[in-house]
ZAROKE-969692 format. One line per 4 residues: number of its first residue (from 1); for each residue x, y, z of N, C-alpha, C. Coordinates in pm, 1 decimal, decimal comma, padded with zeros to 6 digits. Atoms other than C-alpha are relative to their C-alpha. Layout:
NUM> X Y Z X Y Z X Y Z; ...
END
This chain:
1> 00036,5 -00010,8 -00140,1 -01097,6 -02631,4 -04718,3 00119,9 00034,4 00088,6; -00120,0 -00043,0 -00068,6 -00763,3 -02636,1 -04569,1 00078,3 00190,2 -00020,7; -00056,3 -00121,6 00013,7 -00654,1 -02294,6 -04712,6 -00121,4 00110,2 00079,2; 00060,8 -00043,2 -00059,1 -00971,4 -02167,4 -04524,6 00073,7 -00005,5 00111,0
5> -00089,0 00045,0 -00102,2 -00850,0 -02281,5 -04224,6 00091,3 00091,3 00056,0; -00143,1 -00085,4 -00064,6 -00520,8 -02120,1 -04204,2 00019,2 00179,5 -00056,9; 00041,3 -00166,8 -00009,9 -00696,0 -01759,2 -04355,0 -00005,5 00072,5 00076,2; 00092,6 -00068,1 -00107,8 -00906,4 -01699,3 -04074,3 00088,0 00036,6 00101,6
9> -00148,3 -00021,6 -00105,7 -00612,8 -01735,9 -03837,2 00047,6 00167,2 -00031,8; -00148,6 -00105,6 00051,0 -00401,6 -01509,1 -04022,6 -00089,3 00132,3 -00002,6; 00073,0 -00147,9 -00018,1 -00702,8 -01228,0 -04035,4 00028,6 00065,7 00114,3; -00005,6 00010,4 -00173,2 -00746,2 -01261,1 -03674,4 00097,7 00046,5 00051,0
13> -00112,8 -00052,1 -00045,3 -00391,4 -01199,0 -03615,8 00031,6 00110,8 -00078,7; 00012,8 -00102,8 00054,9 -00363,6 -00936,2 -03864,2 -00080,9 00133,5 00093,6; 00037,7 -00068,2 -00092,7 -00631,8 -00737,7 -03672,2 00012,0 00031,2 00101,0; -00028,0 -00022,9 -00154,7 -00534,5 -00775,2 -03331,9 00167,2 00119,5 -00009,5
17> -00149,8 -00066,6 00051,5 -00157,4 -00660,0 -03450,3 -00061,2 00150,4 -00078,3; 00042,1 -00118,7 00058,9 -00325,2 -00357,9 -03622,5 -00101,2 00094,8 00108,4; 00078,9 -00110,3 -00134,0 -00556,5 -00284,5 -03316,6 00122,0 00039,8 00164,2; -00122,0 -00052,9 -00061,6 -00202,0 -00297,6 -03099,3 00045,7 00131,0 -00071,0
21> -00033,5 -00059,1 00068,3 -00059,2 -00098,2 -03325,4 -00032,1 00164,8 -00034,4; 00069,2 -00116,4 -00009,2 -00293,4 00174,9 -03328,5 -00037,6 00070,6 00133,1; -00037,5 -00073,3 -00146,7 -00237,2 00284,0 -02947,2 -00112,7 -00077,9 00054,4; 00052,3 00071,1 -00053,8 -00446,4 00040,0 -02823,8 00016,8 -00095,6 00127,0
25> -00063,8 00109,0 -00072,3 -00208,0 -00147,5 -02657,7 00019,7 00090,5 00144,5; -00055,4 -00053,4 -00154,2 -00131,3 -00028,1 -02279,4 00133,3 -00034,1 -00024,1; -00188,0 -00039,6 00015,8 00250,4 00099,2 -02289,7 00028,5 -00007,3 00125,6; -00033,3 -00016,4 -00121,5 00453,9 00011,0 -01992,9 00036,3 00143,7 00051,4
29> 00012,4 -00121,7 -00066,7 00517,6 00394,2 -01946,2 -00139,5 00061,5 00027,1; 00159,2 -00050,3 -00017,8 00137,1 00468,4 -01936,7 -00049,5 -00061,7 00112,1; 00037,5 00082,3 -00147,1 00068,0 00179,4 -01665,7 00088,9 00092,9 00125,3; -00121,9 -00108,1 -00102,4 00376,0 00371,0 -01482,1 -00059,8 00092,3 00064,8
33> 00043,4 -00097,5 -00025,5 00246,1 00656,5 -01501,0 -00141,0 00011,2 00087,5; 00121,6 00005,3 -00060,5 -00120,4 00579,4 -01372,0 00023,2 -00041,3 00150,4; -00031,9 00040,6 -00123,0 00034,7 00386,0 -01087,8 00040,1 00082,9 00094,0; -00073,2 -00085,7 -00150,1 00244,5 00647,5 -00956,5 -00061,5 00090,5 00028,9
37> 00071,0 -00107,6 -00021,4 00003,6 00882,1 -00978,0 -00155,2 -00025,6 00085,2; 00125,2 00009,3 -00120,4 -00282,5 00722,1 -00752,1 00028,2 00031,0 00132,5; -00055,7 -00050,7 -00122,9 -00355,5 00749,5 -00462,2 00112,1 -00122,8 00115,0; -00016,6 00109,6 -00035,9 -00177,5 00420,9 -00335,4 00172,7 00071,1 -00024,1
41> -00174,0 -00015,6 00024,9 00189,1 00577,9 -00441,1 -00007,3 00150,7 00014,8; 00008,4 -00156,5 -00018,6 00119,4 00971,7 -00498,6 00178,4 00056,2 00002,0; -00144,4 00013,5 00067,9 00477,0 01099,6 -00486,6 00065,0 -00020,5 00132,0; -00036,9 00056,5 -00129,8 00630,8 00879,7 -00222,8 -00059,1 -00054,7 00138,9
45> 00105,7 00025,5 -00091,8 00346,6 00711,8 00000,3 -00016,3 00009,9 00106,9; 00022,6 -00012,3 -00132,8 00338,2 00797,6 00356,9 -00036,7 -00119,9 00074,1; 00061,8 00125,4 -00138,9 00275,4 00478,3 00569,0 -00085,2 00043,8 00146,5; 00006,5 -00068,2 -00117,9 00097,1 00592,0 00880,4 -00087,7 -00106,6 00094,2
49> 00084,9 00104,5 -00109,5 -00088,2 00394,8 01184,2 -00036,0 00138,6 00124,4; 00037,8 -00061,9 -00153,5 -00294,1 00556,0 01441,6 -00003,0 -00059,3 00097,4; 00000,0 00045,7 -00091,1 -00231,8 00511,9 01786,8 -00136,1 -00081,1 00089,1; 00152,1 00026,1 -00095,6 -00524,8 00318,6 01969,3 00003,7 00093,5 00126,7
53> 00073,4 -00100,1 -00142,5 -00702,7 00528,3 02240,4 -00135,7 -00060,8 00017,0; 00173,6 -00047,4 -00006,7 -01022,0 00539,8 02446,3 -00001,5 -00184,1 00005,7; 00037,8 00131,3 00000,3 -01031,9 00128,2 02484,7 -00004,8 -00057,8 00190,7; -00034,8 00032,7 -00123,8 -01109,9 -00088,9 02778,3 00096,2 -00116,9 00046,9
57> -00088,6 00047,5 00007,3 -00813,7 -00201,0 02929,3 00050,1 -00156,6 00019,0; 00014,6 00148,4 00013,8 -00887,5 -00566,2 02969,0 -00015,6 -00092,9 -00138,6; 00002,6 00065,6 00173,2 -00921,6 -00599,6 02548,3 00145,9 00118,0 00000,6; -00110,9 -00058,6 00038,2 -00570,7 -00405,4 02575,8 00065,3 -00049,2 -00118,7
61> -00081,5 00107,3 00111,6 -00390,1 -00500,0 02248,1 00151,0 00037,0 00011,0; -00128,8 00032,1 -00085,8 -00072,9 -00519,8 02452,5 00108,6 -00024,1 -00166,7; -00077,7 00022,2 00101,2 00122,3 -00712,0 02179,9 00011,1 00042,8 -00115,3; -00023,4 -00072,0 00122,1 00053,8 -00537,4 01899,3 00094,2 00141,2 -00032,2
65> -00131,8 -00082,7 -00027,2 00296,6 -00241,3 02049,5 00082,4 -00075,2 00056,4; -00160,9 00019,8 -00174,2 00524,7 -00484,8 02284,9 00152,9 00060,8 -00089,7; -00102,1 -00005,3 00110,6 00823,9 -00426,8 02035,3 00057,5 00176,7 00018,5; -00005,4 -00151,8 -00001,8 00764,8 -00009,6 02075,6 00004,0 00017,0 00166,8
69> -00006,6 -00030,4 -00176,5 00691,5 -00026,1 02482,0 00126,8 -00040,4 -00021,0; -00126,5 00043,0 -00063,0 01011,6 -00225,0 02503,8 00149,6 00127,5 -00036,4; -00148,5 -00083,2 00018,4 01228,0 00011,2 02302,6 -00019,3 00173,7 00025,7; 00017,3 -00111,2 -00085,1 01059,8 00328,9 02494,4 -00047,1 00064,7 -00095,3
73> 00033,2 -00101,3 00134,0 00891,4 00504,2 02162,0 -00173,5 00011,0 00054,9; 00173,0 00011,7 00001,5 00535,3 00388,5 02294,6 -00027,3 -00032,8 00130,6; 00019,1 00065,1 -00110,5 00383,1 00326,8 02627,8 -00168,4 -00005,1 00033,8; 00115,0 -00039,0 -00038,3 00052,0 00280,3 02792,1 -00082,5 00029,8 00062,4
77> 00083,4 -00111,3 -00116,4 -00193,1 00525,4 02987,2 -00104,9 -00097,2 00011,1; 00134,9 00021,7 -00121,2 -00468,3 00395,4 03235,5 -00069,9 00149,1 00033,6; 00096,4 -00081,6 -00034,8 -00733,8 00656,1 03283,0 -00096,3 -00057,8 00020,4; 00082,1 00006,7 -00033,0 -01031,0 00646,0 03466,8 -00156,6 00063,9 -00045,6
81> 00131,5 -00009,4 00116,7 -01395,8 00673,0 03290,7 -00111,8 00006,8 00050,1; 00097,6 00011,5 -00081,8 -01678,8 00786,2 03485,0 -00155,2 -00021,7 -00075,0; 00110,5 00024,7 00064,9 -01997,7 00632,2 03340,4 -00115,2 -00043,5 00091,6; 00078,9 -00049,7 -00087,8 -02296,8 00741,7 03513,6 00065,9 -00078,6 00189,1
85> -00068,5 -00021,0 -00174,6 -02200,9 00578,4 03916,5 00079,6 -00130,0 -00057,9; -00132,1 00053,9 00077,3 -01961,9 00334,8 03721,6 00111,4 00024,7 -00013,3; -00092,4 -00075,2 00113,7 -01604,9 00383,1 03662,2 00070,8 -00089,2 -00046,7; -00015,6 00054,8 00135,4 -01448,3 00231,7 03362,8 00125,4 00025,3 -00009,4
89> -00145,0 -00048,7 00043,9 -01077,4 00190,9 03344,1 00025,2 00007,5 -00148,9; 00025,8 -00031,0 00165,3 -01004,2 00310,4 02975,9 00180,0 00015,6 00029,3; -00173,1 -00008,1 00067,7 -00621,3 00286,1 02805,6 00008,1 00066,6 -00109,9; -00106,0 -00016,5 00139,6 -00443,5 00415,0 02540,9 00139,0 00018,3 00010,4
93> -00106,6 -00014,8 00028,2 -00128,9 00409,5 02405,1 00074,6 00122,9 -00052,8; -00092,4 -00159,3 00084,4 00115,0 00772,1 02353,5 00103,1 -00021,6 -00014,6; -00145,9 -00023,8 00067,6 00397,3 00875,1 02224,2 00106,0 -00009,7 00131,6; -00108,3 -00049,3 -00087,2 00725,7 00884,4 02473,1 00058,1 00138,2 -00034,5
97> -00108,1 -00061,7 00064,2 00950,2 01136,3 02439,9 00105,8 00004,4 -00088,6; -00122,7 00017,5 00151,0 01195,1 00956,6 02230,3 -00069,3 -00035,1 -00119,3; 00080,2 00008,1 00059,1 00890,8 00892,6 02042,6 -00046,6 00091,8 -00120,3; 00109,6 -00128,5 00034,2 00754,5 01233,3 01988,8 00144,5 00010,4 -00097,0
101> -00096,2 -00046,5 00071,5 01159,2 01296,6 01862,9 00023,2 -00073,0 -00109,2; 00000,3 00084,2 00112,1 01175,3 01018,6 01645,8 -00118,0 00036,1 -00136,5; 00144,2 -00016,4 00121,0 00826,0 01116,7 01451,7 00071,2 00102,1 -00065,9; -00033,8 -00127,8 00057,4 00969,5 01488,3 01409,1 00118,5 -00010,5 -00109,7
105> -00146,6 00050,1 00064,2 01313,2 01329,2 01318,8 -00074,9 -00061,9 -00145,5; 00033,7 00050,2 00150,9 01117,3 01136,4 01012,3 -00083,9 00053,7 -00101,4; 00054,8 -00076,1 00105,2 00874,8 01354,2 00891,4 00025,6 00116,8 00005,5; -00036,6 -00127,5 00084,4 01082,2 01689,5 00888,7 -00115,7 00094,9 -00005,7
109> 00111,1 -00056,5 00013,9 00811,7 01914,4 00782,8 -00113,2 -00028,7 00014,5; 00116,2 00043,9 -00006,0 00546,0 01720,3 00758,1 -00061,2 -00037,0 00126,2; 00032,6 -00008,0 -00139,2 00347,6 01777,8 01083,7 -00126,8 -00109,4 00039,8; 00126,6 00112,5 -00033,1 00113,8 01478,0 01209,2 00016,4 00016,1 00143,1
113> 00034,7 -00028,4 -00146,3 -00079,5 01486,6 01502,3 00121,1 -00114,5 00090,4; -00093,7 00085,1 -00130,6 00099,9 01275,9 01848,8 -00025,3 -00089,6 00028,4; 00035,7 00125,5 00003,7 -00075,9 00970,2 01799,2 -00022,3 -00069,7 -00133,3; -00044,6 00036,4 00152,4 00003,4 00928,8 01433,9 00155,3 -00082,0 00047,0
117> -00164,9 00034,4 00017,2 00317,0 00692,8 01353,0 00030,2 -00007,7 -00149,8; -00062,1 -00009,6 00106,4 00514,7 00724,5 01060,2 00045,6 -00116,0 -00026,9; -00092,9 00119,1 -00010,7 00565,6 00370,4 00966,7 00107,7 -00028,0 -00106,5; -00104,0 -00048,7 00113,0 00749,5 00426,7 00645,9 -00067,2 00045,6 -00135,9
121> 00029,3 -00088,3 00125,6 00730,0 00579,4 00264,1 -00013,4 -00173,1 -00110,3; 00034,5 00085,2 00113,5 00594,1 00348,3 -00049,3 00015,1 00055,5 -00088,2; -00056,2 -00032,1 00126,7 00767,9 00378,8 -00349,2 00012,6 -00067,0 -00120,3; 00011,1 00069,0 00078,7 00683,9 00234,2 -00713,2 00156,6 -00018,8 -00054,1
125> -00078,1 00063,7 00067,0 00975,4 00036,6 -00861,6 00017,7 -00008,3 -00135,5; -00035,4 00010,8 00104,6 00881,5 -00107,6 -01172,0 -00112,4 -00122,1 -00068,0; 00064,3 00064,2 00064,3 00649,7 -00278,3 -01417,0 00041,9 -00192,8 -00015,5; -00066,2 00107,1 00041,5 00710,5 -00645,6 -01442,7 -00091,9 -00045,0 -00111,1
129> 00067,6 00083,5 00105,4 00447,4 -00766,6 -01706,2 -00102,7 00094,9 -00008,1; 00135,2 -00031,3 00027,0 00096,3 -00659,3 -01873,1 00003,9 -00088,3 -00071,7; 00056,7 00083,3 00064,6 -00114,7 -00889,3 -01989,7 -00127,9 00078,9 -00050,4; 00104,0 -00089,7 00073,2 -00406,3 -00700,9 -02272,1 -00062,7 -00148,9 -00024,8
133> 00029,5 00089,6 00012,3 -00662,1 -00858,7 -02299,2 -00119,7 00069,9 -00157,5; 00101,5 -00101,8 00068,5 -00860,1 -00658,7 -02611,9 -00136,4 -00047,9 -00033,5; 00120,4 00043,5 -00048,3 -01159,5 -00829,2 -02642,0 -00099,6 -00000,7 00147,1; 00075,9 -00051,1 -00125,8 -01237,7 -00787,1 -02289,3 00037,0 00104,1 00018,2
137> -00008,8 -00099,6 -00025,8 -01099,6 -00468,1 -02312,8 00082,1 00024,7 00182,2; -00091,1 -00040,7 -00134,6 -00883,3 -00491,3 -02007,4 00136,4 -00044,0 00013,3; -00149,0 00017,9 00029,1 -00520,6 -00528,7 -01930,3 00004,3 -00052,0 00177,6; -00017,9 -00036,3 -00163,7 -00387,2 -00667,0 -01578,4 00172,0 00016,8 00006,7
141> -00153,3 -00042,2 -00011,4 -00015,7 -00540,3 -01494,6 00029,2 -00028,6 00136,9; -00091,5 00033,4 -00140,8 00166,2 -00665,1 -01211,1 00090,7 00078,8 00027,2; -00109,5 -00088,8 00004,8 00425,8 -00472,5 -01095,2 00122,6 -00032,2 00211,6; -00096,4 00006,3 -00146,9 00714,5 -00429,7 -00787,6 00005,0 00136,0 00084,3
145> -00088,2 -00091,0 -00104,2 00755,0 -00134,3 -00479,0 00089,0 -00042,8 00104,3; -00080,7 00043,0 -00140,2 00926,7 -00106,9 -00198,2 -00042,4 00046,8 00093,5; 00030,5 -00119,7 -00124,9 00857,4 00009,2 00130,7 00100,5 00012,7 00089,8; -00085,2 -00055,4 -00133,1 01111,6 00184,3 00377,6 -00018,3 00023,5 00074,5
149> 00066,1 00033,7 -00123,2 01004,4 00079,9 00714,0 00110,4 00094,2 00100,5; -00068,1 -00102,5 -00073,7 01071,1 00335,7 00976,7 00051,6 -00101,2 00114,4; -00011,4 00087,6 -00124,6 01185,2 00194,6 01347,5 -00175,8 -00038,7 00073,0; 00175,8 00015,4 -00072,5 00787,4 00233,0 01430,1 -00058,7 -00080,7 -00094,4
153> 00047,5 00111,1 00135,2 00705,8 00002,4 01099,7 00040,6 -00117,2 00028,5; -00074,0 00076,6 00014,6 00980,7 -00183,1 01160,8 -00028,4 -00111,7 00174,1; 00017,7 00033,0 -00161,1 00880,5 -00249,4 01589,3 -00163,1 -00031,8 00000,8; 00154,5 -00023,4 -00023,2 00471,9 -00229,6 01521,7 -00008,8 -00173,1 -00051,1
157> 00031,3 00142,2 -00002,6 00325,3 -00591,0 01576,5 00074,2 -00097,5 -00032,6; -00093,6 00110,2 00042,7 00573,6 -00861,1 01640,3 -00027,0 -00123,3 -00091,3; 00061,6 00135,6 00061,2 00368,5 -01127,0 01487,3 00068,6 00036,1 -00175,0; -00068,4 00018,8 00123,8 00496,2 -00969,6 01117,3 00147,4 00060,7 00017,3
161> -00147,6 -00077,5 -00027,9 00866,2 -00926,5 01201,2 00043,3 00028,0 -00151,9; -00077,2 -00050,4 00089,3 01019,1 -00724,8 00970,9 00186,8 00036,0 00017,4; -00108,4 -00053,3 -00036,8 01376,1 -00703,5 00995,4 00107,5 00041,4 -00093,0; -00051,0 -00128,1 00149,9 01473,8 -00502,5 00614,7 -00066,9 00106,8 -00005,2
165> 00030,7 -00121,5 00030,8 01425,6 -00142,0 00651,6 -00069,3 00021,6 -00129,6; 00051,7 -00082,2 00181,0 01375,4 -00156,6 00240,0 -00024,6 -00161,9 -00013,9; 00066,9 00087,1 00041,4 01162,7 -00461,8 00155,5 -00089,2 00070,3 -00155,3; 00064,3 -00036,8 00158,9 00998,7 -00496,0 -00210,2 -00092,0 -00064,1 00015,2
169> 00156,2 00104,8 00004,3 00637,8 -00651,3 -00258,1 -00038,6 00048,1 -00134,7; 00123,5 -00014,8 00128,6 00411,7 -00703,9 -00538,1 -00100,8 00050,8 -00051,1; 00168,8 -00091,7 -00022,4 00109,3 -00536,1 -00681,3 -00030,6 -00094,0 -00091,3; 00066,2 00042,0 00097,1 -00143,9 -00617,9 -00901,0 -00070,2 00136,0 -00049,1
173> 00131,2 -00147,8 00043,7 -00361,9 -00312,9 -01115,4 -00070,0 -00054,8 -00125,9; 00067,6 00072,9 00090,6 -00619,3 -00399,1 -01341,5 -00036,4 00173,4 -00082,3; 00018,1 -00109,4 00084,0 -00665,0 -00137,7 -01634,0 -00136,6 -00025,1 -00090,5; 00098,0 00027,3 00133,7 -00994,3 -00088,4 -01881,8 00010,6 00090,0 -00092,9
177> -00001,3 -00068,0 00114,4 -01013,7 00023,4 -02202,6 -00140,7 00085,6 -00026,9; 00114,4 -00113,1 00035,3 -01258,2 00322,3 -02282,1 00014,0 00039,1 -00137,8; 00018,8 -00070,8 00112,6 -01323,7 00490,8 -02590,9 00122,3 00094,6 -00007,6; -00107,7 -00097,3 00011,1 -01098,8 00740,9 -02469,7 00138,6 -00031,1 00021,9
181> -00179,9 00076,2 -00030,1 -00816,3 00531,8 -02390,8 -00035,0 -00106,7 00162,7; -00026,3 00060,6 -00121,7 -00680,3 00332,0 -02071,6 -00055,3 00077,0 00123,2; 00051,5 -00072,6 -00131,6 -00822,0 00404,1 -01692,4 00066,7 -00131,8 00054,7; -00028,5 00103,4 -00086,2 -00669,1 00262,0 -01400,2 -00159,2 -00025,7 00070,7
185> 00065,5 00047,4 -00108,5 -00906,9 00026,4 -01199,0 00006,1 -00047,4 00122,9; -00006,7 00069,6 -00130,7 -00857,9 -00190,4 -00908,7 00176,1 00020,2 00041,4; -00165,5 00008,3 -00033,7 -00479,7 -00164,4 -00757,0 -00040,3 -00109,9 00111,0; -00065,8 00077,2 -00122,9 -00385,2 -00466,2 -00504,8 00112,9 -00012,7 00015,3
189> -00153,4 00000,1 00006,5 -00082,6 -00462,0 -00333,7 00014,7 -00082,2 00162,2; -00037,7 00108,2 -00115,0 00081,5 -00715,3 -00052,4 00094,9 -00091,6 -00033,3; -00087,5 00118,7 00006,6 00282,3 -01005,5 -00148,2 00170,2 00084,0 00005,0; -00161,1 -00056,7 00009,3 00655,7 -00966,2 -00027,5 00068,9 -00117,8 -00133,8
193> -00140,2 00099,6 00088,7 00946,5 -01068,6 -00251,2 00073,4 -00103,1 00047,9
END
């Protein structure tokens, strides 16, 4: 009875080691590769925030630029809103001038409209673990980027002060196994370092 026992084990592990073995396993250059190639990284991620417009100015979300009004990149327009014998003060927030130079100054070629901000670029790092799971046929891989927060990333809503241009955070991606191989599934990403 006992030499039963410690067979079954040893099959068990035999097979699993033979179903690794046989490209089964998710390779940290294959997770790599899937990662950097979504759309969540692509080659160098664009950060972007649109400007609010078109709101009424009593739900103004004041603080969520004070940081950009103060350092002259952002300010905000009052217009008047004629709704039928009504009129409707309406806000939004534009670009300044040192604003408009700063956007051009960071994206170079890349032309975004004047109520786009460039808040910074997302860039994959580096695998820290996979966990396979082959029986469920799925793998989950954690991993590290960074993001390089522009002055408009770095000034947009005081409530998350950022004050490292190049901060690193965490992901999570969950992979399944197909017939035909690995597919990325779910990506989450958030937790700072």
């Amino acid at each position: 009875m006992k030499t039963r026992r410690w067979i079954y084990p040893m099959i068990f592990a035999v097979a699993v080691s033979a179903d690794c073995a046989d490209g089964s396993k998710l390779s940290n250059s294959a997770a790599e590769r899937a990662i950097t190639n979504s759309d969540n990284f692509g080659s160098d991620k664009l950060i972007t925030h649109t400007l609010y417009s078109k709101f009424e100015c009593n739900r103004a979300p004041e603080e969520f630029y004070h940081d950009l009004v103060l350092a002259g990149l952002v300010q905000m327009v009052h217009r008047d809103r004629m709704n039928g014998f009504y009129v409707i003060p309406e806000c939004s927030f534009e670009l300044m001038p040192d604003g408009v130079k700063l956007q051009q100054q960071l994206l170079g070629k890349r032309a975004l409209e004047n109520d786009v901000l460039p808040l910074g670029v997302r860039s994959f790092k580096s695998i820290t673990g996979i966990i396979s799971s082959l029986e469920q046929k799925v793998a989950n891989v954690e991993f590290l980027y960074t993001i390089d927060w522009s002055p408009f990333g770095l000034g947009l809503n005081s409530r998350f002060k950022r004050t490292n241009p190049s901060m690193v955070y965490s992901g999570h991606a969950v992979f399944k196994l197909y017939d035909d191989g690995w597919r990325l599934g779910e990506i989450e990403l958030g937790k700072e370092q």
